[in-house]
C-alpha positions in Angstrom: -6.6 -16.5 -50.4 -8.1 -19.4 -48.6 -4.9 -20.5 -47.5 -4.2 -16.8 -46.1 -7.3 -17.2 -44.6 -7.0 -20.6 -42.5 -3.3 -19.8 -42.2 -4.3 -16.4 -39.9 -7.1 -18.5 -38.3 -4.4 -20.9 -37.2 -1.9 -17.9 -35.4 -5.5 -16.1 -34.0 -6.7 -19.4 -32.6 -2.9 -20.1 -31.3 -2.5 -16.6 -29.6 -6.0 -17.0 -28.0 -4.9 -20.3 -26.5 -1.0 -18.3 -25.4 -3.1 -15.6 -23.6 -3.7 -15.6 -19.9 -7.8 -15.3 -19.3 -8.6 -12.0 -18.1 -5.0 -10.6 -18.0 -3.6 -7.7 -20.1 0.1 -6.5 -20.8 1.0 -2.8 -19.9 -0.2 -1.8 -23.7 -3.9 -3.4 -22.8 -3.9 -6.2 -25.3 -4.0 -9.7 -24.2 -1.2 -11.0 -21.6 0.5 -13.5 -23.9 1.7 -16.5 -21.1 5.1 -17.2 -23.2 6.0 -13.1 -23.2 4.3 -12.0 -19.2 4.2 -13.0 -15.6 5.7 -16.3 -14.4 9.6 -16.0 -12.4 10.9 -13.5 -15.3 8.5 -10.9 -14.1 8.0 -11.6 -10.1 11.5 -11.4 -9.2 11.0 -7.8 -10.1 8.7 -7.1 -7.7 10.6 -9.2 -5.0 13.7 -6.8 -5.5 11.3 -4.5 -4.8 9.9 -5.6 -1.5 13.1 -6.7 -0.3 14.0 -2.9 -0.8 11.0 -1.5 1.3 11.9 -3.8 3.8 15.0 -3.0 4.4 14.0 0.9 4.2 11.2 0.2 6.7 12.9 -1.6 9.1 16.2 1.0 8.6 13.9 3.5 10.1 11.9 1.9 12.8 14.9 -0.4 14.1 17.2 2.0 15.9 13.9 4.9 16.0 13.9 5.2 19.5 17.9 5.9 19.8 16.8 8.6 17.4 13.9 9.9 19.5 15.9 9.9 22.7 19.2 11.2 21.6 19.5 13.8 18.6 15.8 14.8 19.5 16.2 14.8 23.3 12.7 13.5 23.7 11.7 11.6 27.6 12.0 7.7 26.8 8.0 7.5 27.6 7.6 10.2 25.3 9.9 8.3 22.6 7.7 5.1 23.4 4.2 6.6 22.8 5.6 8.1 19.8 7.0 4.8 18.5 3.7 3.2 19.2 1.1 5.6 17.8 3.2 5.4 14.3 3.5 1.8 14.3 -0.2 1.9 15.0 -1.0 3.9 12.0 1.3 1.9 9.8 -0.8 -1.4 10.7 -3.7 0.4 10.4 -3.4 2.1 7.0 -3.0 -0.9 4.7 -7.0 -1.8 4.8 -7.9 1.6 3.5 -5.3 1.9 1.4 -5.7 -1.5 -0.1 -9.8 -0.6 -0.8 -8.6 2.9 -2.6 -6.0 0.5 -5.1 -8.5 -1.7 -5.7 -11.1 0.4 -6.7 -9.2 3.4 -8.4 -5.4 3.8 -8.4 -4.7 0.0 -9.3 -1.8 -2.4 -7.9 0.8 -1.4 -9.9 0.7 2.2 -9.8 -0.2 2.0 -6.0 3.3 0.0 -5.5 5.1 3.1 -7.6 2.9 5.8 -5.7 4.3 4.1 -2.6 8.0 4.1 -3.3 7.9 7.1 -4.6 7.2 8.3 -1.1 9.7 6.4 0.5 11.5 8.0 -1.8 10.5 11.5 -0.3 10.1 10.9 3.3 13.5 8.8 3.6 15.2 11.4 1.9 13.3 14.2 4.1 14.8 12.4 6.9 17.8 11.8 5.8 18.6 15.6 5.2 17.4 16.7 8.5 19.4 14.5 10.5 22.1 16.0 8.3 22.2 19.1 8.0 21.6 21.8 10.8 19.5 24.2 9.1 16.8 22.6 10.1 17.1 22.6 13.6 16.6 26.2 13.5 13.1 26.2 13.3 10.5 23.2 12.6 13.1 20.2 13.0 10.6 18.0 14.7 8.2 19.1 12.8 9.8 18.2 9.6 11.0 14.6 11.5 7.4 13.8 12.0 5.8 14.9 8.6 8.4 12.6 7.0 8.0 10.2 9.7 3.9 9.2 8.6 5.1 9.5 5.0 7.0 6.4 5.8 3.6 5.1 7.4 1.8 6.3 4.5 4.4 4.7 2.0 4.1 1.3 4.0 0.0 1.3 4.1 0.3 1.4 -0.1 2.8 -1.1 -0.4 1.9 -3.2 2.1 -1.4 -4.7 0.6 -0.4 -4.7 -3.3 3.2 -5.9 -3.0 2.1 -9.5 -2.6 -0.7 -9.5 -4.4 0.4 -7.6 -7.8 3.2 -10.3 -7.7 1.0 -13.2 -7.5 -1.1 -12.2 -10.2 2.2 -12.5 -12.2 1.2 -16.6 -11.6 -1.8 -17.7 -13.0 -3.2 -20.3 -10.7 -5.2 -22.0 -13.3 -2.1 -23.4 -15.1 -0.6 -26.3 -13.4 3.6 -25.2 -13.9 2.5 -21.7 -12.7 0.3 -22.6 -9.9 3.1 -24.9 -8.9 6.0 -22.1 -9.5 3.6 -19.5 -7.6 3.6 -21.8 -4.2 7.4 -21.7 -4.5 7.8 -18.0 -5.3 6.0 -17.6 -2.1 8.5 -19.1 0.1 11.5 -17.4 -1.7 9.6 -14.0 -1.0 9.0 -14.7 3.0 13.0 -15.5 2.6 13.4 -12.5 1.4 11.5 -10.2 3.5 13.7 -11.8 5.8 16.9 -11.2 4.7 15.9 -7.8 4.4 14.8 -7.3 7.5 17.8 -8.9 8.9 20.1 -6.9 6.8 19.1 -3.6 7.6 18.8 -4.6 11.3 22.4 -4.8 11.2 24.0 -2.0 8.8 21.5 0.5 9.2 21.8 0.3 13.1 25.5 0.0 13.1 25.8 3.1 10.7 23.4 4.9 12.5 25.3 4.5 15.9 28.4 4.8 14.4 28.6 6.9 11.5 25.8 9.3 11.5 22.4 9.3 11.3 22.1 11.3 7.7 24.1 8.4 6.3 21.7 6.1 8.1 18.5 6.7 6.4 20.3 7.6 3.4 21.4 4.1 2.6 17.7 3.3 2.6 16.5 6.2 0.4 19.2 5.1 -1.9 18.0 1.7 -1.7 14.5 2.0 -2.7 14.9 4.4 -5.2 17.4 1.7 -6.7 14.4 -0.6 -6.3 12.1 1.6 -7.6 14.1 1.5 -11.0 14.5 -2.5 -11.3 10.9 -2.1 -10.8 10.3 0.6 -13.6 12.4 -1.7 -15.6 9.9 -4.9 -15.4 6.9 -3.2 -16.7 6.5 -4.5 -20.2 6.7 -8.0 -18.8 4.1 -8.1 -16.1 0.3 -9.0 -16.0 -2.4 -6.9 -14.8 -5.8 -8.1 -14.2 -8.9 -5.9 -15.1 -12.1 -6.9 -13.3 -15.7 -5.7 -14.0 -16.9 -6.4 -10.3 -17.6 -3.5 -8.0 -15.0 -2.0 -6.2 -14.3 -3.3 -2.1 -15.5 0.4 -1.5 -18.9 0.0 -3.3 -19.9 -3.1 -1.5 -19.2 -1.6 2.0 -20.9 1.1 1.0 -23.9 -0.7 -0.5 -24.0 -3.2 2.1 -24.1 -0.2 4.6 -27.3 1.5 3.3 -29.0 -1.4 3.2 -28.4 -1.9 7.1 -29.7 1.8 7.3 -32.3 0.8 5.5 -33.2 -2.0 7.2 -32.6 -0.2 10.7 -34.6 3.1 9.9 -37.6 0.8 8.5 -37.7 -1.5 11.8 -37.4 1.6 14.1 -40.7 3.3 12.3 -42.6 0.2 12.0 -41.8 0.1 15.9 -42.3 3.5 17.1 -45.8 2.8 15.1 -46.8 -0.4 16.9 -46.6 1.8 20.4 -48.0 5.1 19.1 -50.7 5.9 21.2 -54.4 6.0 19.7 -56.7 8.6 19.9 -59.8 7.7 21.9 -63.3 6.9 19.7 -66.1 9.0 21.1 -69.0 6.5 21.5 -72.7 7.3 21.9 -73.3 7.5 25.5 -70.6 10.3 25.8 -72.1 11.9 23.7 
């Protein structure tokens, strides 16, 4: 019995030294270090942004041959456009990021983002395709699916990188090493993607048709998407007790109301004007 008993202490005390400090797998017991993370599980998530690269880049490449041809749009009008959705694209990864971080979580915020690439590349790959819609709301439809693509790149953007750097854990000496290395091979490959798509997706698009065009990307990331699906069981996710991003911008900004309303009433009382004293000799 004793033996039972220091023998279990033994494979506790070994499994407590295997797991990764404040990591769980995607059962929520302990990230063992031997079984999660490191290269096995990060070159999932590489595949994955390689994917939205080249789906992002298929669509805004060769956008403003789209905007000026099928859709007959002026080329100012084509510009503005261009620019306003770019502008919302850059613009929606700090909100985005917050809501992750504080409720939907990296991981499901990377699947909740390729699932509308999904949606909007195949939205704009069936318009461009097939002629009912040009009956009615073809623009319409163009541009709903166009800030989908936004929307999809504002989720991704901010958890991509960072879900698969928590797959290293910096505090081991081989991972922290291996995680300054991954990150080269991942600006590589956002690289290659963009490059990539730069090249077939333009030339199909010009030459082939412009349903095949986004297509191919649609195709691509919901490829992705799978390889992705496939690496759950082996990746680390990180559970923190801290207060959200979104609860310290918001506490932080009622203190400054605070501080602001209490500063304008102790000033609006210095200069408040007194009421006169009647003395004896007006009496």
């Amino acid at each position: 019995m004793l033996a039972y008993a220091y023998a279990h202490s033994e494979d506790s005390a070994a499994a407590m030294a295997d797991a990764v400090a404040g990591a769980v797998d995607y059962r929520g017991r302990p990230a063992s270090r031997a079984a999660t993370g490191g290269w096995k599980s990060s070159v999932f998530v590489m595949a994955m942004e390689i994917a939205e690269r080249f789906a992002y880049k298929g669509v805004a490449a060769n956008l403003i041959t789209y905007l000026t041809g099928p859709l007959g749009q002026p080329m100012a009008r084509a510009a503005a456009s261009i620019d306003a959705w770019k502008g919302v694209s850059q613009m929606l990864p700090l909100p985005v990021a917050c809501v992750a971080d504080a409720w939907l979580g990296r991981y499901r915020a990377i699947v909740l983002a390729s699932i509308l690439f999904v949606v909007s590349m195949g939205t704009l790959s069936l318009s461009s395709a097939f002629h009912i819609f040009r009956s009615g709301g073809h623009v319409a439809v163009f541009y709903v699916a166009l800030y989908l693509v936004a929307l999809g790149e504002g989720a991704h953007k901010p958890c991509a990188q960072a879900f698969a750097a928590d797959q290293f854990d910096e505090k081991d000496p081989k991972e922290n090493v291996a995680r300054s290395s991954f990150f080269n091979w991942w600006y590589f490959g956002m690289c290659a993607g963009t490059a990539v798509t730069t090249m077939v997706s333009s030339y199909v698009q010009d030459n082939v048709g412009w349903g095949l065009g986004f297509g191919i990307p649609c195709i691509v990331i919901l490829v992705s998407l799978a390889v992705f699906l496939i690496g759950t069981p082996s990746y680390r996710y990180y559970t923190t007790k801290e207060p959200s991003p979104v609860a310290r911008v918001g506490k932080a900004l009622l203190v400054l109301i605070k501080s602001w309303r209490s500063k304008h009433l102790r000033r609006a009382a210095r200069w408040r004007p007194r009421t006169p004293t009647r003395t004896w000799w007006r009496r």
